[in-house]
Steps between C-alpha positions, in 0.01 A plus 500: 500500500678180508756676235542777713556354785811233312630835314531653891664177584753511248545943546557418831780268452683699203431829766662367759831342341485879331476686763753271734760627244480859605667520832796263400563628144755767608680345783557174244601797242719646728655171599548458147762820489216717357522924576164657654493657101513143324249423760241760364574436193430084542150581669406751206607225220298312587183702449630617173487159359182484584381765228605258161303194704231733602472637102444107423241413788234719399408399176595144535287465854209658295573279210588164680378533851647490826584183579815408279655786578454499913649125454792630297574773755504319774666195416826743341486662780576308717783262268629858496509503920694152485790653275506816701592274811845410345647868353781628662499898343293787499514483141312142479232634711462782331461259137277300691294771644423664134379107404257516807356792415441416144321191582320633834355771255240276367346375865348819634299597126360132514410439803325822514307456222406172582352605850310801291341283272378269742179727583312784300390710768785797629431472868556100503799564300585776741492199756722283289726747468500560906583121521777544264664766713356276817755217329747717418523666847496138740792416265663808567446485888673228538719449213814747575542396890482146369738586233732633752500267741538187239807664397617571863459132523599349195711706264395693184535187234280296694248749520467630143549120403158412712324772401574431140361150548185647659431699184588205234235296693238732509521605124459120442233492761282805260537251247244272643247687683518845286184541245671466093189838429377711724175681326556896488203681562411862474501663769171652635317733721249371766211517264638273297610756187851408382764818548665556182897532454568871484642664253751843557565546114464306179888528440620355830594142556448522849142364614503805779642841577910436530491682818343223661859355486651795732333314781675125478815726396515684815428259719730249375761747530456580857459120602831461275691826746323280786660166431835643412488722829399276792760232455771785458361704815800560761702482237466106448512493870154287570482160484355288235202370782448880604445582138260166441307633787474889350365360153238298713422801688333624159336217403287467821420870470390414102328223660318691765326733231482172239285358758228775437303368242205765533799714340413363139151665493682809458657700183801365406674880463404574843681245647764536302571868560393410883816268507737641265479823783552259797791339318617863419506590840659140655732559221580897708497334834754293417697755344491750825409313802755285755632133390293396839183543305534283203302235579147713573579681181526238274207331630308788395709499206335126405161584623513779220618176224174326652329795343642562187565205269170318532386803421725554235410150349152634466552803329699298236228250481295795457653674210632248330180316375531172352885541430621365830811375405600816329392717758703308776783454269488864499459572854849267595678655249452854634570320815814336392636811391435666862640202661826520312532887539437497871779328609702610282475850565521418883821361423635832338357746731767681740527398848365807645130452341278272609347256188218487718425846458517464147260238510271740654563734248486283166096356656394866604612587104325229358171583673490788253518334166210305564178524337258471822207678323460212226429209677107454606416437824400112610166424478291435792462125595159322462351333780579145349846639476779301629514685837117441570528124420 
């Protein structure tokens, strides 16, 4: 527990200099002489990088561990932040941008696999999973309005300059309190009998069914329409605090639904599909309904996040078996490549359609592709389980 709870610490921090990023990146673009098109494309590189980090994570965090490799991220990272506070054209940020997605692409398969091999039972990992998204989501409440308002107060060099600090100290701080091994255990059902990895083929490389990766893909590329959308909205018209606020909008609706922890006793797929229809329908709302309306919609919009990616870290966890690090690898690479196609299909689309509609379209497709019938359902909880205790 006492791992867990230093790992949240440090997720926290690398969360919330992140996610403070995301309402100033394109008005500091823009400043910068960028067009709404460079724009797009800037946000998608940066994903794409991720894929040749992410292809190098899994194996190595399986191999080596998590630790080295959390340090490393975090600690380039934020050096990168410092030199990003003294560019002066789109086309440094845009360099820049492809190095922090390279070296951001080992954090999420590490620190996922360490928080999935700290217990053996899928419920309490369920639960460490919630906490991850918990993290994930207080960082994201308050990061963009903070974000916002330290560049309405300071300027967008001293900003990325202090959040770069903030990240080189805490990959130094993981260096101390961080465990060198964490022990990998197999993960089991409530009596005790450990679930095997399953197997969809001898000839596949893949430790599950590929359509698995449909889900991150989806959703990454919807978020990815989302964050190119909102700071654009009005035509570039809102200000950078109105935008802050938006993006916080969603995380206490993600938190709201985070907050549930009874949610974890159910099947992973349920929730997922559960969600991934919510978000569909946000995704419509937004798409159709009046600009006075935002704000309820995307806090149902966040309350449907809440839903889906601790439940999505469980069905990993689930199918992946003792290759963690693989599987995660896996799972940010198809998300990578959704994150770099959303925006950058947002930024070619025609005025006249909405990207939010395509969002809405591009989740509703992916719902079909994916195999619900071959996952089992949770077991039922003991009463020494974790929620009886």
């Amino acid at each position: 527990m006492k791992t867990a709870l230093w790992l949240y610490l440090f997720l926290f921090i690398a969360f919330f200099d992140l996610h403070a990023q995301y309402p100033i990146l394109t008005p500091f673009a823009i400043s910068l002489g960028a067009a709404p098109t460079f724009i797009g494309w800037m946000m998608g590189i940066y994903s794409l990088t991720h894929l040749p980090g992410n292809l190098m994570a899994g194996p190595k965090v399986d191999k080596h561990g998590s630790r080295r490799y959390i340090m490393f991220s975090l600690t380039a990272a934020g050096i990168i932040l410092i030199i990003q506070s003294y560019i002066h054209t789109p086309w440094e940020l845009l360099f820049l941008r492809a190095i922090s997605g390279f070296v951001l692409a080992f954090l999420s398969p590490a620190c996922l696999a360490m928080l999935a091999q700290l217990s053996d039972h899928p419920v309490t990992q369920g639960k460490y999973m919630s906490g991850h998204g918990v993290v994930h989501t207080l960082a994201s409440v308050l990061s963009p309005a903070a974000g916002a308002f330290i560049v309405a107060s300071f300027g967008f060099s001293e900003t990325f300059s202090s959040l770069g600090i903030i990240l080189v100290v805490t990959g130094l701080m993981a260096y101390f309190t961080l465990p060198k091994t964490v022990p990998a255990p197999q993960a089991q059902l409530s009596d005790g009998h450990a679930t095997p990895a399953p197997l969809f083929g001898a000839q596949t490389r893949l430790p599950f069914n590929w359509r698995y990766l449909i889900l991150p893909f989806v959703l990454a590329c919807a978020q990815g329409i989302l964050f190119y959308e909102i700071p654009l909205r009005n035509n570039g018209s809102a200000s950078m605090m109105s935008t802050g606020l938006l993006f916080s909008i969603i995380s206490l609706g993600a938190l709201c639904t985070l907050s549930l922890l009874f949610l974890n006793k159910y099947s992973p797929m349920v929730r997922l599909l559960c969600g991934i229809i919510l978000m569909s329908l946000s995704f419509y709302a937004l798409a159709t309904t009046p600009e006075a309306t935002i704000g309820i919609i995307l806090f149902i919009l966040g309350t449907a996040k809440g839903i889906i990616f601790p439940a999505l870290a469980s069905l990993f966890i689930r199918i992946g078996g003792a290759r963690l690090g693989k599987t995660f690898a896996l799972q940010s690479i198809a998300t990578s490549i959704g994150s770099f196609a959303g925006p950058v299909l947002a930024g070619q689309l025609p005025d006249h359609i909405s990207p939010f509609f395509i969002a809405f379209l591009i989740l509703m497709t992916g719902l079909l592709f994916i195999p619900v019938k071959r996952i089992s359902p949770t077991p039922p909880l003991s009463a020494s389980g974790p929620y009886h205790s």
